[in-house]
N, C-alpha and C positions, 0 to 999 in steps of 0.2 A: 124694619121701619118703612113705612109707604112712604111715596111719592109725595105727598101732601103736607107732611110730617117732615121730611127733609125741606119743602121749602121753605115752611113754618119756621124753619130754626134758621135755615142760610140767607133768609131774603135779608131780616131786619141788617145782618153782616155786609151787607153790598154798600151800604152807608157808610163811611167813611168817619164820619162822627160817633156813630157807633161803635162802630170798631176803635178808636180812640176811648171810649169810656172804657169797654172791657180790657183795654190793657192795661190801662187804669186801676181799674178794682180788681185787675190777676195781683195787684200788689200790694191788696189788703182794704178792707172797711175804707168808707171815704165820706161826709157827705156830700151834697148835692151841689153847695155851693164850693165845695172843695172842687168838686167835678167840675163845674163851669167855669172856674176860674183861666184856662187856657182858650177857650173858646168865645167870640164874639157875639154869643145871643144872650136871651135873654133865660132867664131860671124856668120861666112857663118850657119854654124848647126844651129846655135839657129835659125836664119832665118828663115830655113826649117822648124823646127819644128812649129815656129808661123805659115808660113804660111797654113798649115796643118793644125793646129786649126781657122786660117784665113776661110781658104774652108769648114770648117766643121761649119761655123757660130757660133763656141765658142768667139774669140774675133774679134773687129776689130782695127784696126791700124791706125795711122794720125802719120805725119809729121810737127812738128814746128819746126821753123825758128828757131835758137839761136841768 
């Protein structure tokens, strides 16, 4: 793995918020407003945050139909 490649995956982790989602979802499917629920932002942010762990191929995302 390059250099480039490890920061790609370690940076989004230095976030603290981040790192709170993915232990989060090590405990199973969630969604998003499940995920915001301990946090004081807004749903736009958490967003952002996934998808910053999205781009850094930490998690990925789907859409079901309710």
């Amino acid at each position: 793995m390059t250099p480039e490649r490890l920061d790609a995956a370690f940076s989004p982790l230095a976030d603290p918020t981040r790192r709170a989602i993915l232990a989060r979802l090590a405990l199973g499917e969630t969604t998003v407003n499940e995920l915001a629920e301990p946090f004081d932002m807004s749903l736009p942010n958490i967003s952002k945050h996934l998808k910053v762990l999205e781009g850094a191929g930490l998690i990925s995302r789907s859409r079901d139909a309710q």
